[in-house]
N, C-alpha and C positions, 0 to 999 in steps of 0.2 A: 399233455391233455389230448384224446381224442376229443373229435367232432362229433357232435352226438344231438340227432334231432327229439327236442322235449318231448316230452311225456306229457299226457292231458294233467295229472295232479303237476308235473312242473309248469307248464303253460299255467298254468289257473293262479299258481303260485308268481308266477313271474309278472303275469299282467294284471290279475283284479285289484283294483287299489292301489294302484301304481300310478306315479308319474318317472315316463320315461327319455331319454334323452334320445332321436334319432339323427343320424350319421348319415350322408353318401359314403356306399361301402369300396368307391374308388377313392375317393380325395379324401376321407372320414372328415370334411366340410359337416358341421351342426345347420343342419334344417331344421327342425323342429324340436320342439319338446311335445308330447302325447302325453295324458292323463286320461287311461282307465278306471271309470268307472266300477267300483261294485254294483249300483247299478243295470251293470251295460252301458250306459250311456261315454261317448268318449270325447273327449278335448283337443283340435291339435292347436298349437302356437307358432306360427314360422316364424323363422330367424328375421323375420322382414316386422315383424308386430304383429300382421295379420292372423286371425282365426277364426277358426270351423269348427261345428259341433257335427256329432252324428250318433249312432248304436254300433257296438261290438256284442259278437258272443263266440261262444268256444262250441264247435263237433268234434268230440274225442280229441286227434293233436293237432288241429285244423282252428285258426280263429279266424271271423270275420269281420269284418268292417263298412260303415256305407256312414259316409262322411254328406252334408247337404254340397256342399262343390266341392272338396278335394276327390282326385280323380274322379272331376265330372260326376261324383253322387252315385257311382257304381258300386256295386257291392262286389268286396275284393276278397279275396282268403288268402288264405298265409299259414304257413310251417315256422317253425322258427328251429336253428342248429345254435347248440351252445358252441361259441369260440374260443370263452376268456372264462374265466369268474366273472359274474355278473354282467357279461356282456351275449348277447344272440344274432345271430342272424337272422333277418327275416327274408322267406321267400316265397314269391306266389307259387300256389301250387303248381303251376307248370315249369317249375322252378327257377325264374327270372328273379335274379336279387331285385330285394327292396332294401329297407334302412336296415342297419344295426341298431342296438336299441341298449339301449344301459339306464340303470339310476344312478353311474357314475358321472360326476361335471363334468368329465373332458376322456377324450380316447388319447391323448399325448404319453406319452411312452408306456401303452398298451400293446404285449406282443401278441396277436390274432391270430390263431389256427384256420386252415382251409382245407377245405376237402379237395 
């Protein structure tokens, strides 16, 4: 498999009405689960119980995010690169990793591509 950064119909396809699993993409450790809104509106759940609500939307292969306190209620963007079948990368656009993201239950013997 190459690494291959989505496409706006794949973004759109991967995230709207999605609940998704997020990963630290060093220890692939489960921090959250996220639910995308087709509204826009999105859900996070941390591994701890705790949760935040906020607004997502998609520019072209660019999506956003602005959480009321996760990172501090800033408004973040993000690329996402396919790894796996059903699994992405996410990274801001300056391209510091963020979560992997699946609607898989578990990344356990998951082999992950990198660029």
């Amino acid at each position: 498999m190459i690494v291959a950064r989505l496409k706006p119909n794949e973004l759109r396809e991967f995230l709207f009405g999605k609940t998704l699993n997020c990963y630290d993409p060093e220890s692939r450790a489960h921090i959250a689960t996220a639910h995308y809104g087709q509204d826009g509106v999105c859900r996070m759940t941390f591994s701890d119980g705790t949760e935040d609500t906020g607004v997502f939307g998609l520019t072209d292969d660019i999506y956003w995010t602005q959480y009321k306190r996760f990172r501090s209620g800033t408004l973040n963007k993000f690329y996402l690169e396919s790894v796996a079948p059903q699994i992405a990368q996410a990274f801001h656009t300056d391209g510091r990793r963020a979560f992997l993201q699946t609607p898989l239950p578990t990344l356990e013997n998951e082999t992950l591509e990198s660029r």
